[in-house]
mmCIF entry with sequence, helices, sheets and N, C-alpha, C, O atoms, coordinates in Angstrom:
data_MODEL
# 
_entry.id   MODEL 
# 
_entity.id                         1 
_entity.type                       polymer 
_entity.pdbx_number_of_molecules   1 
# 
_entity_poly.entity_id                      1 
_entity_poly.type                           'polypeptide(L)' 
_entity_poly.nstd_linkage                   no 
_entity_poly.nstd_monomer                   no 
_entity_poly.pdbx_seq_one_letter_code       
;(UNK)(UNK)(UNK)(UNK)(UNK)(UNK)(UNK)(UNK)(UNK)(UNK)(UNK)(UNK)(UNK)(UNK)(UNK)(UNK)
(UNK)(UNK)(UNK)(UNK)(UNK)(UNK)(UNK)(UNK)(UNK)(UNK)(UNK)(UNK)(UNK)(UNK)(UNK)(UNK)
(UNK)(UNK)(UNK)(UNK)(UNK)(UNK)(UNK)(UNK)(UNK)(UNK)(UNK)(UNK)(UNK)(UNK)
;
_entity_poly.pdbx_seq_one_letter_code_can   XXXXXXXXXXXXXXXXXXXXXXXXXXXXXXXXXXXXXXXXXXXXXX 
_entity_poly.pdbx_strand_id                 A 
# 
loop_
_entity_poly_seq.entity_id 
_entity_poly_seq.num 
_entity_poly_seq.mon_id 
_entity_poly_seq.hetero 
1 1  UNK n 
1 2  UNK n 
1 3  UNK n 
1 4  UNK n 
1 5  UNK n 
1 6  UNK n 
1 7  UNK n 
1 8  UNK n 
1 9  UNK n 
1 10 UNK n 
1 11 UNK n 
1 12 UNK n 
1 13 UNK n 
1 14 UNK n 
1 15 UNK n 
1 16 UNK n 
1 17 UNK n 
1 18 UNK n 
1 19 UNK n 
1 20 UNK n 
1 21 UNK n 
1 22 UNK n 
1 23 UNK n 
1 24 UNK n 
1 25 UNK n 
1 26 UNK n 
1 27 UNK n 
1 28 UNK n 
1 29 UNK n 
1 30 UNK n 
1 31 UNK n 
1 32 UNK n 
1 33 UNK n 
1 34 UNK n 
1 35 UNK n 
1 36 UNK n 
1 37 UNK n 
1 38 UNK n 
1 39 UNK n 
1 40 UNK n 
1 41 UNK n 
1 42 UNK n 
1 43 UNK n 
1 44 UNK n 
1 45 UNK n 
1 46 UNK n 
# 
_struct_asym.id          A 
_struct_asym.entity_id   1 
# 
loop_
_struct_conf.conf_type_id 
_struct_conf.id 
_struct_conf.pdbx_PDB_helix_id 
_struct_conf.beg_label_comp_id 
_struct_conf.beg_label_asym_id 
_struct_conf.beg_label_seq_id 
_struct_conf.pdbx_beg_PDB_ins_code 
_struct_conf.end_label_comp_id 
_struct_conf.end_label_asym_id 
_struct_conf.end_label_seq_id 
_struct_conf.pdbx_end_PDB_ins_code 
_struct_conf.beg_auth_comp_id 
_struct_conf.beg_auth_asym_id 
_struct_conf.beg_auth_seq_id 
_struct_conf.end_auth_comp_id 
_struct_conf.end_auth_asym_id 
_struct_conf.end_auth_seq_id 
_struct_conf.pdbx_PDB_helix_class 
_struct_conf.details 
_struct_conf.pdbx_PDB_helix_length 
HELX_P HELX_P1 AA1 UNK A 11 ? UNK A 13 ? UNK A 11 UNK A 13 5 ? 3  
HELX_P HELX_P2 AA2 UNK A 16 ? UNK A 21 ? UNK A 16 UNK A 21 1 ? 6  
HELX_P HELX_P3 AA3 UNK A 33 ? UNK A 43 ? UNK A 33 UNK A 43 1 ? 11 
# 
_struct_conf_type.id          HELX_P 
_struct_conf_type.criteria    ? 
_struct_conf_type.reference   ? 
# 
loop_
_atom_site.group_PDB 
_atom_site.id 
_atom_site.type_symbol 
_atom_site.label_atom_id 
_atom_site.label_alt_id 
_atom_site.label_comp_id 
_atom_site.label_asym_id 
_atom_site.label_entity_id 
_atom_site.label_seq_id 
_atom_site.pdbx_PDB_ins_code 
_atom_site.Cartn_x 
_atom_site.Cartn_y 
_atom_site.Cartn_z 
_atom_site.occupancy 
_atom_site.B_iso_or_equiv 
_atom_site.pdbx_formal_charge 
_atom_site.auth_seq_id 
_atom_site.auth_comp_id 
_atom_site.auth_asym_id 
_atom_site.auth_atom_id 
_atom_site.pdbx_PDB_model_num 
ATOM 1   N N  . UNK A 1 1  ? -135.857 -75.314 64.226 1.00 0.00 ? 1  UNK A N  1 
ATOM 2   C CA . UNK A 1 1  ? -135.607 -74.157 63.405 1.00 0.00 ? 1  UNK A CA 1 
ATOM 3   C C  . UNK A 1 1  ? -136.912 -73.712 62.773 1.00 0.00 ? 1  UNK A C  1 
ATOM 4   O O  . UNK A 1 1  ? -137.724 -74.626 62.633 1.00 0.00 ? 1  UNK A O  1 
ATOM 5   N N  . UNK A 1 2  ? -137.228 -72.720 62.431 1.00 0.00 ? 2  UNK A N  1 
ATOM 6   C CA . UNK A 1 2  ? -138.382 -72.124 62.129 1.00 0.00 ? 2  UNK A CA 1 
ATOM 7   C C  . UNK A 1 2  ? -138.215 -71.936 60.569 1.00 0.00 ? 2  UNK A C  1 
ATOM 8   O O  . UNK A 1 2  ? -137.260 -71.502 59.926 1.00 0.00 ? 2  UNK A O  1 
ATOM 9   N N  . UNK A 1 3  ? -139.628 -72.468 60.108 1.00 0.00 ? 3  UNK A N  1 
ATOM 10  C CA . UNK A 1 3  ? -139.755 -72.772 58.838 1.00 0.00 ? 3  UNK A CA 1 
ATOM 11  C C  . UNK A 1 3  ? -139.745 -71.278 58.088 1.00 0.00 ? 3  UNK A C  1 
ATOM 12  O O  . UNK A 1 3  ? -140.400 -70.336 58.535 1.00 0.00 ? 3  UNK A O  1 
ATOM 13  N N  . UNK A 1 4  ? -139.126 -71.209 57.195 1.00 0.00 ? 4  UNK A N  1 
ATOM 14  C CA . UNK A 1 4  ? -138.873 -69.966 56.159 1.00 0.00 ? 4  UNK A CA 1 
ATOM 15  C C  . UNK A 1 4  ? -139.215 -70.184 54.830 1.00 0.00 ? 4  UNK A C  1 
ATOM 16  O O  . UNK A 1 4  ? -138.526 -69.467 54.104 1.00 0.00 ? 4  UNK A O  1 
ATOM 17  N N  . UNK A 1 5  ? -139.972 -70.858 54.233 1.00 0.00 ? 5  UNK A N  1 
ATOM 18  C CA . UNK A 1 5  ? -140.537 -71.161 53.079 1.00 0.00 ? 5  UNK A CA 1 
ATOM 19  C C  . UNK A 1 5  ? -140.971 -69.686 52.675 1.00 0.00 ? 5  UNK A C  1 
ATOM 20  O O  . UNK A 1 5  ? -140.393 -68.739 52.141 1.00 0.00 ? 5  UNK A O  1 
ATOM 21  N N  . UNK A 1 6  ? -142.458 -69.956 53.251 1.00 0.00 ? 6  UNK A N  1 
ATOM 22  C CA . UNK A 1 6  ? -143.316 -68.711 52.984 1.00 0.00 ? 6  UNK A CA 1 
ATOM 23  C C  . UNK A 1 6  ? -142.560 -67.440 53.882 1.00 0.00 ? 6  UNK A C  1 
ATOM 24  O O  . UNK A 1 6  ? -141.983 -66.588 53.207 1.00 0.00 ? 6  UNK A O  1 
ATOM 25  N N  . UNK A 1 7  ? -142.546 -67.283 55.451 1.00 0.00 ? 7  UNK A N  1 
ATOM 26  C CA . UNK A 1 7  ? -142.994 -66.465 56.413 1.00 0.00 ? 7  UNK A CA 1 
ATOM 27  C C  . UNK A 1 7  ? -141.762 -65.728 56.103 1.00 0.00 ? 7  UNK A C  1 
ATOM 28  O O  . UNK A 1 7  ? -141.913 -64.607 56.590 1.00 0.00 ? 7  UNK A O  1 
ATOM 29  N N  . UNK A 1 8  ? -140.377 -65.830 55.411 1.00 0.00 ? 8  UNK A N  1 
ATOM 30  C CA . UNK A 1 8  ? -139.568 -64.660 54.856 1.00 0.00 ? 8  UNK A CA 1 
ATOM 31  C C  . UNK A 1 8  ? -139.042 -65.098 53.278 1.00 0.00 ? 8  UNK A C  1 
ATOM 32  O O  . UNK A 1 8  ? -137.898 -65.517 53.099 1.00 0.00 ? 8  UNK A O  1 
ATOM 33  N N  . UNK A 1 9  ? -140.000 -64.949 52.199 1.00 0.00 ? 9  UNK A N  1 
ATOM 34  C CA . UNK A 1 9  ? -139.952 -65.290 51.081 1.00 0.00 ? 9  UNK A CA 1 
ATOM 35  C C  . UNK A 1 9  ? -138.934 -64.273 50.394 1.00 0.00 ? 9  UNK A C  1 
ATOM 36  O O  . UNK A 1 9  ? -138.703 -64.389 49.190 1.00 0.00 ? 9  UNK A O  1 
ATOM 37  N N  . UNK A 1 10 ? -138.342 -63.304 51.135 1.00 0.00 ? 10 UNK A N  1 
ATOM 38  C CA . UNK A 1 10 ? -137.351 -62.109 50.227 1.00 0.00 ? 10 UNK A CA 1 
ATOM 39  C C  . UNK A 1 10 ? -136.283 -61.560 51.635 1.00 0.00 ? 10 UNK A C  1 
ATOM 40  O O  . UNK A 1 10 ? -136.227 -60.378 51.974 1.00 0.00 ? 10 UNK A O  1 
ATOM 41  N N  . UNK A 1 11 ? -135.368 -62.859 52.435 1.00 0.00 ? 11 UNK A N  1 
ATOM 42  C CA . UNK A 1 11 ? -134.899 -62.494 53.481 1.00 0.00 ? 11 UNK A CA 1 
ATOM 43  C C  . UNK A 1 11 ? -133.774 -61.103 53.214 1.00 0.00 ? 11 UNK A C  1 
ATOM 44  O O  . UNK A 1 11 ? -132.891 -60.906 54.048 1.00 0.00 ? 11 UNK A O  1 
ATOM 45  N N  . UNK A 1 12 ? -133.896 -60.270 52.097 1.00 0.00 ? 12 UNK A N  1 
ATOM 46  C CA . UNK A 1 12 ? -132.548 -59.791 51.605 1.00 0.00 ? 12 UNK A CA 1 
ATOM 47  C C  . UNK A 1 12 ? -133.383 -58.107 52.270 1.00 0.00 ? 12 UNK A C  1 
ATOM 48  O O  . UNK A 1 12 ? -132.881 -57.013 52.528 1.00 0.00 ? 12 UNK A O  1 
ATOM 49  N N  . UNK A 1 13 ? -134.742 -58.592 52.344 1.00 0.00 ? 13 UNK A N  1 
ATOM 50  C CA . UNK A 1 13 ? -135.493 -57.360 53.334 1.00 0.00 ? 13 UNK A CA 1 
ATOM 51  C C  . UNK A 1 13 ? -135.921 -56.893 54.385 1.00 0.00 ? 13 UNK A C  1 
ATOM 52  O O  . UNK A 1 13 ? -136.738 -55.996 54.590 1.00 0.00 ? 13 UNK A O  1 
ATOM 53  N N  . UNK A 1 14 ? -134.985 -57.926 55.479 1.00 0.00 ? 14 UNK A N  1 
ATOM 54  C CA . UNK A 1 14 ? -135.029 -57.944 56.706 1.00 0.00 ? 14 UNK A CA 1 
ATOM 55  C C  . UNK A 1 14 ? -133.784 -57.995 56.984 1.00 0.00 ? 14 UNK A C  1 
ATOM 56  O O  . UNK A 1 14 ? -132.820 -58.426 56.352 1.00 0.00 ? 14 UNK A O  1 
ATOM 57  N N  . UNK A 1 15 ? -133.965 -57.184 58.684 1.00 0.00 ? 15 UNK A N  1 
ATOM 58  C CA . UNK A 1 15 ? -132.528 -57.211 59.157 1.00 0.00 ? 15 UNK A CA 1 
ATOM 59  C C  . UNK A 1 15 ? -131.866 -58.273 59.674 1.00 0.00 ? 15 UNK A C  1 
ATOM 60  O O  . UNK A 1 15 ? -132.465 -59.152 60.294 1.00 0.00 ? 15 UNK A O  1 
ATOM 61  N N  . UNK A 1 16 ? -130.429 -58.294 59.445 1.00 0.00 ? 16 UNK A N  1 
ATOM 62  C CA . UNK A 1 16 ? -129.706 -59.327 59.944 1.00 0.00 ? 16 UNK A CA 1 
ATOM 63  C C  . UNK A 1 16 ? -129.516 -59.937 61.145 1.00 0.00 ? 16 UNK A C  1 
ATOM 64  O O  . UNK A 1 16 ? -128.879 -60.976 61.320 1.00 0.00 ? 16 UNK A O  1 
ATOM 65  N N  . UNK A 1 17 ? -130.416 -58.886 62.482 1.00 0.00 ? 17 UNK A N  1 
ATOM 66  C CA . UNK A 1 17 ? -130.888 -59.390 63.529 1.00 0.00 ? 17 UNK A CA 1 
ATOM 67  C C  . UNK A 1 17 ? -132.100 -60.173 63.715 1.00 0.00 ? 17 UNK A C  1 
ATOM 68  O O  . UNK A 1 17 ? -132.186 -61.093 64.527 1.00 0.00 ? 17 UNK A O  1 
ATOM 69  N N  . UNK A 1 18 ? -133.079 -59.769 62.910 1.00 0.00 ? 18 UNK A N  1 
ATOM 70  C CA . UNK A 1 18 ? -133.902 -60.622 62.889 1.00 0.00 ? 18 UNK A CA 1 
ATOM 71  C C  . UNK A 1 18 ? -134.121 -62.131 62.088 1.00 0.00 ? 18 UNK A C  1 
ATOM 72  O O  . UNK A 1 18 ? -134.882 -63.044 62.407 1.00 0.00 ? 18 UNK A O  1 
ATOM 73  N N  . UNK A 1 19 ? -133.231 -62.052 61.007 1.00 0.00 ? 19 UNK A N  1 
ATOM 74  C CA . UNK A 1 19 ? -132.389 -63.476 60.194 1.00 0.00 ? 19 UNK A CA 1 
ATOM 75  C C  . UNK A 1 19 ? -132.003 -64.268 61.419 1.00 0.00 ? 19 UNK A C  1 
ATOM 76  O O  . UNK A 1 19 ? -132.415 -65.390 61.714 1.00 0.00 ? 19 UNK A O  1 
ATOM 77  N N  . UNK A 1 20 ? -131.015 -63.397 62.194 1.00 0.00 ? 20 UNK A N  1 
ATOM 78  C CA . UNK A 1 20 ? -129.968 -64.373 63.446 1.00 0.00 ? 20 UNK A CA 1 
ATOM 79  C C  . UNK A 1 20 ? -131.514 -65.241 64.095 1.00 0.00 ? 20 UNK A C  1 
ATOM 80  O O  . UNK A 1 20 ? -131.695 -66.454 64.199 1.00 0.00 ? 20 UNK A O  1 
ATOM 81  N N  . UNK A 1 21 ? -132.459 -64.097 64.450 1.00 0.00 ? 21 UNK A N  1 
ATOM 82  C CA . UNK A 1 21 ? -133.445 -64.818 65.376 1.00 0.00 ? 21 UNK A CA 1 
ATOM 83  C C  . UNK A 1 21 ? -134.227 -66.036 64.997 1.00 0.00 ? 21 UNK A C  1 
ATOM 84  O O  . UNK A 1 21 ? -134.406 -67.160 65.464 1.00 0.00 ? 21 UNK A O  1 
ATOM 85  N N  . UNK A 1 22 ? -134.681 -65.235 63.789 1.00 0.00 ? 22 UNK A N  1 
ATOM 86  C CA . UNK A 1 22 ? -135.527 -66.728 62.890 1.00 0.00 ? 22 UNK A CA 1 
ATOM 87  C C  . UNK A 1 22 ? -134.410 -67.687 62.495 1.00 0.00 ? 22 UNK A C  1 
ATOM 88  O O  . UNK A 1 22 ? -134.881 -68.166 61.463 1.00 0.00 ? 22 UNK A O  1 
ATOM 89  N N  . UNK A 1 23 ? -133.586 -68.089 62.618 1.00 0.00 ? 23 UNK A N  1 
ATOM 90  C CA . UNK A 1 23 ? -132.127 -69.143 62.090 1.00 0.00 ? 23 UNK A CA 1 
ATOM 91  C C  . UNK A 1 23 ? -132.071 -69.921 63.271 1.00 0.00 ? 23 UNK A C  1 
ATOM 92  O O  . UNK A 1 23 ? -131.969 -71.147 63.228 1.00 0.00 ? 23 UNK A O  1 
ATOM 93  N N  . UNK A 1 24 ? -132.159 -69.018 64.735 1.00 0.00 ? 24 UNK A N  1 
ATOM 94  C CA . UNK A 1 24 ? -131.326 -69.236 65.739 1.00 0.00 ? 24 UNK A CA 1 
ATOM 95  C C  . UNK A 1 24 ? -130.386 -69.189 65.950 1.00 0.00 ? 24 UNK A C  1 
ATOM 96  O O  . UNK A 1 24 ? -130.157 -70.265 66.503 1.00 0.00 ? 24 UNK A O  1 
ATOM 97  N N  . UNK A 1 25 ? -129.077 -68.374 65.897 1.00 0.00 ? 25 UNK A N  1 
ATOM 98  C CA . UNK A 1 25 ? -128.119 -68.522 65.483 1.00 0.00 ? 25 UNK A CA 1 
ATOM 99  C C  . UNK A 1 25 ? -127.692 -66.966 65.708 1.00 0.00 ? 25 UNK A C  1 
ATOM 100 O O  . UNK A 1 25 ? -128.106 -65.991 65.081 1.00 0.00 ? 25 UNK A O  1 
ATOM 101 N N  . UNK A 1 26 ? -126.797 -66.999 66.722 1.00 0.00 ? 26 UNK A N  1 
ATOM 102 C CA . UNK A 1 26 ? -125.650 -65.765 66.727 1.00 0.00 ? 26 UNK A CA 1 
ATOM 103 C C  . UNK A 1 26 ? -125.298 -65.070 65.510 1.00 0.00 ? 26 UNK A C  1 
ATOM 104 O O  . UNK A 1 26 ? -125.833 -65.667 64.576 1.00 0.00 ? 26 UNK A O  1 
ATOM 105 N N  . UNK A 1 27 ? -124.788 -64.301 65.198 1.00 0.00 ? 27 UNK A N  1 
ATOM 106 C CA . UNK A 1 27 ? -124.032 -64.458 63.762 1.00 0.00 ? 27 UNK A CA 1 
ATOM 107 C C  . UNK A 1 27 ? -122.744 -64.320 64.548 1.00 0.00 ? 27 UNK A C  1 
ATOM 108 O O  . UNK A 1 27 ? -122.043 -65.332 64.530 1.00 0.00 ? 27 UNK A O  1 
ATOM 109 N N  . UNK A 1 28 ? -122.233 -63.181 65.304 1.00 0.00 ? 28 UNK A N  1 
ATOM 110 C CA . UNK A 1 28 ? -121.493 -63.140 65.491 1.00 0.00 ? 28 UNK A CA 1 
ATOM 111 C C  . UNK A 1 28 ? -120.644 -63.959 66.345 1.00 0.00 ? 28 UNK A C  1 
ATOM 112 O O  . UNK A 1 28 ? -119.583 -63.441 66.692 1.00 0.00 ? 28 UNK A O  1 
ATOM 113 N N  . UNK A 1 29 ? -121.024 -65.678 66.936 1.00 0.00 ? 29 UNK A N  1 
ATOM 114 C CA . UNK A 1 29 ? -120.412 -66.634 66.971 1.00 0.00 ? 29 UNK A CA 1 
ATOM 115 C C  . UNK A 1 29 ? -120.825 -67.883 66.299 1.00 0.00 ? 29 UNK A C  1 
ATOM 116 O O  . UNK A 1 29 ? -120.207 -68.925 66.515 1.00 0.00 ? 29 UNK A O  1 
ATOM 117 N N  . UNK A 1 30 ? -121.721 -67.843 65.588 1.00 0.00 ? 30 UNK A N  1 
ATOM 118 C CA . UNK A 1 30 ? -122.103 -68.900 64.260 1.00 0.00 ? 30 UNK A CA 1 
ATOM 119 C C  . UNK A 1 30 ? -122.583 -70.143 65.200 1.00 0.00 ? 30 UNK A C  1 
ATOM 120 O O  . UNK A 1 30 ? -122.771 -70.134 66.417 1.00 0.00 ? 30 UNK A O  1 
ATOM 121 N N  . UNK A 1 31 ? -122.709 -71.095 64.376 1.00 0.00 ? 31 UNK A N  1 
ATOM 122 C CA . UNK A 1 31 ? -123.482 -72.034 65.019 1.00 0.00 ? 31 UNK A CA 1 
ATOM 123 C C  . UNK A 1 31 ? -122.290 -73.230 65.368 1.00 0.00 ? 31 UNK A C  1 
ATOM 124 O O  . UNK A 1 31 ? -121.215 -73.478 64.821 1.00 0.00 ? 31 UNK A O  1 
ATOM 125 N N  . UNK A 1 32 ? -123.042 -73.889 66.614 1.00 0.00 ? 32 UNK A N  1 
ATOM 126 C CA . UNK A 1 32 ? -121.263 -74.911 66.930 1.00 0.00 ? 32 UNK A CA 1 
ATOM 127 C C  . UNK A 1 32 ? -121.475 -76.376 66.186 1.00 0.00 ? 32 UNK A C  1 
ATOM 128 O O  . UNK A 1 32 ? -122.397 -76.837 65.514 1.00 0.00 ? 32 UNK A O  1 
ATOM 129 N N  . UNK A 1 33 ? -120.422 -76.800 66.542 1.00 0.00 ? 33 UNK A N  1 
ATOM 130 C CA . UNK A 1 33 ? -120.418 -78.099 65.744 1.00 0.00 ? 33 UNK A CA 1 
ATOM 131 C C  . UNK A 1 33 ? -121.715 -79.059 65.423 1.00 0.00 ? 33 UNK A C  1 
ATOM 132 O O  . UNK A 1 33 ? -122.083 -79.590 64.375 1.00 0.00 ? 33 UNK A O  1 
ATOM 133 N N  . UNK A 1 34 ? -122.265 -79.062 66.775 1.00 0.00 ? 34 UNK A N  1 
ATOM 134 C CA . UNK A 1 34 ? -123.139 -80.089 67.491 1.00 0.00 ? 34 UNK A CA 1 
ATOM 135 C C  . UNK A 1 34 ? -124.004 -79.570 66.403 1.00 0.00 ? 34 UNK A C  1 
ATOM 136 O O  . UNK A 1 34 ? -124.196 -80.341 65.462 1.00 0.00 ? 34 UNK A O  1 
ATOM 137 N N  . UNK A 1 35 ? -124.482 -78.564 66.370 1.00 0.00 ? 35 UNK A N  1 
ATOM 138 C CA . UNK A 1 35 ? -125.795 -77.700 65.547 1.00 0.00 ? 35 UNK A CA 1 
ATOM 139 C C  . UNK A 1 35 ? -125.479 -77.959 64.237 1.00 0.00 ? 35 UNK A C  1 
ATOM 140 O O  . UNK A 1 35 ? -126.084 -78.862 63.660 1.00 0.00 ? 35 UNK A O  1 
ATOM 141 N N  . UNK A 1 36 ? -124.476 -77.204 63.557 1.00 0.00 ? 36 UNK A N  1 
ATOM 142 C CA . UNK A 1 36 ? -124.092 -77.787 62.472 1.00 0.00 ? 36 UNK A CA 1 
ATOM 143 C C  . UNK A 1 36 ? -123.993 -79.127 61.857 1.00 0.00 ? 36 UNK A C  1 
ATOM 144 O O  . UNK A 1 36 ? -124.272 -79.102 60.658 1.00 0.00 ? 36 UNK A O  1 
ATOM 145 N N  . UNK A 1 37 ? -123.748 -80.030 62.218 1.00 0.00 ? 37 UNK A N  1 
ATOM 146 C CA . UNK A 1 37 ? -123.883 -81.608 62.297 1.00 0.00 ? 37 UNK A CA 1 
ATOM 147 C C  . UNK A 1 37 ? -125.767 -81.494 62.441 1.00 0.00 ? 37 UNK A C  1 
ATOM 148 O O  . UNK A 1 37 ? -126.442 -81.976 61.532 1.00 0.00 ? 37 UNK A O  1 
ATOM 149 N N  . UNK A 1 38 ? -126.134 -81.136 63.088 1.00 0.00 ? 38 UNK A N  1 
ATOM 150 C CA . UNK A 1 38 ? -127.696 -81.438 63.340 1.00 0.00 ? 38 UNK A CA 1 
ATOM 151 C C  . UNK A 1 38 ? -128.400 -81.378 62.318 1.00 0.00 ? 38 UNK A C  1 
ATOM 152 O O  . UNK A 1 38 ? -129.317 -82.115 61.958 1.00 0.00 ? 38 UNK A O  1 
ATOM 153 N N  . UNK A 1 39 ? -127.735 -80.025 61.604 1.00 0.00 ? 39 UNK A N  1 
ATOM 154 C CA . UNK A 1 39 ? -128.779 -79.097 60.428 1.00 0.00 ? 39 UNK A CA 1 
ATOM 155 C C  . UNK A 1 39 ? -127.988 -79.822 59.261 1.00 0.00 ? 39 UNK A C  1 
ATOM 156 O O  . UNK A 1 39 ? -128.641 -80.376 58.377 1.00 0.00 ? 39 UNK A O  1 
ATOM 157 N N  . UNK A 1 40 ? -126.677 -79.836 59.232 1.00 0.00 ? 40 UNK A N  1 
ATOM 158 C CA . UNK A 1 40 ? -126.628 -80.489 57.965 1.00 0.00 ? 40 UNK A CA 1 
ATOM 159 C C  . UNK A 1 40 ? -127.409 -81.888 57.636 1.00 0.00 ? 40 UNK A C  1 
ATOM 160 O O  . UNK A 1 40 ? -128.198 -81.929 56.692 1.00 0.00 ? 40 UNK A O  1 
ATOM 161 N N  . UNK A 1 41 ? -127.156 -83.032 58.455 1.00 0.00 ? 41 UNK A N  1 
ATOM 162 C CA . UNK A 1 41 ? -128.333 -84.038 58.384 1.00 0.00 ? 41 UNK A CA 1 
ATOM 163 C C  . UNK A 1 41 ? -130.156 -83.727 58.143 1.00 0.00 ? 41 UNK A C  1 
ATOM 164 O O  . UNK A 1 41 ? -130.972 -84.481 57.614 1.00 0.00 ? 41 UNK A O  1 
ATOM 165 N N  . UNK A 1 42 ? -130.319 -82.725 58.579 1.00 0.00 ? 42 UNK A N  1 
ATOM 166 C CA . UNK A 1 42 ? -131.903 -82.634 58.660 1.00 0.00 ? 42 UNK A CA 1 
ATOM 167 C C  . UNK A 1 42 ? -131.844 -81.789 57.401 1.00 0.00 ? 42 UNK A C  1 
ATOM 168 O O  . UNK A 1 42 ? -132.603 -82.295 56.575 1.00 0.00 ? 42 UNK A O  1 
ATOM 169 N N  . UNK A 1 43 ? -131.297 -80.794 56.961 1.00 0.00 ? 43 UNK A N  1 
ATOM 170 C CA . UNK A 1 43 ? -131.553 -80.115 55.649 1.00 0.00 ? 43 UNK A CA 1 
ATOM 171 C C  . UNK A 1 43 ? -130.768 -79.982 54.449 1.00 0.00 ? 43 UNK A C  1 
ATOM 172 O O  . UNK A 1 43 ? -131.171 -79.399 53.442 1.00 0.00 ? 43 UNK A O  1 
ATOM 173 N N  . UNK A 1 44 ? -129.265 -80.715 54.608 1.00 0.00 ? 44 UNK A N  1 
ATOM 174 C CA . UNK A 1 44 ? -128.664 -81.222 53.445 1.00 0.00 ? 44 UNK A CA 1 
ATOM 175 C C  . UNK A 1 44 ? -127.136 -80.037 53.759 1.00 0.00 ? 44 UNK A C  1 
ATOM 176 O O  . UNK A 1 44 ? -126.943 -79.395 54.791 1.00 0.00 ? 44 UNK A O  1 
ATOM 177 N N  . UNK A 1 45 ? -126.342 -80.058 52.640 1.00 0.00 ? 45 UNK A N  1 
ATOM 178 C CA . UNK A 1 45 ? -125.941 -79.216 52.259 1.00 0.00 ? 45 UNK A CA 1 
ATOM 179 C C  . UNK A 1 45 ? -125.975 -77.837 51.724 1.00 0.00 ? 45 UNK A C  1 
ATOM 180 O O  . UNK A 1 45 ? -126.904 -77.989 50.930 1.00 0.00 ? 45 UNK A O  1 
ATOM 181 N N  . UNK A 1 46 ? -125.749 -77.043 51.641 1.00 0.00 ? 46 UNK A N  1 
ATOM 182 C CA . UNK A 1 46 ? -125.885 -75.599 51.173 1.00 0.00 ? 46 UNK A CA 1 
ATOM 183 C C  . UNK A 1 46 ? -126.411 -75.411 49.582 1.00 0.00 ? 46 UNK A C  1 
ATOM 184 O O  . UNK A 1 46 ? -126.554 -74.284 49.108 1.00 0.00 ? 46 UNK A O  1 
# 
């Protein structure tokens, strides 16, 4: 997953296609289990 610290410090100013891209992640079929399980271990909870 691509680090978003700095490189979108105000994501509320970019489009939601380009969010999907930097995330990886469809929106419009979300991410699957396997992924989810992945990311929650590597970056916690919400």
């Amino acid at each position: 997953m691509a680090e978003t610290t700095d490189s979108h410090a105000n994501w509320y100013t970019i489009s939601p296609e380009v969010v999907g891209q930097e995330l990886q992640v469809d929106p419009a079929k979300g991410l699957s289990m396997a992924v989810a399980q992945k990311r929650l271990q590597q970056y916690g909870p919400n």
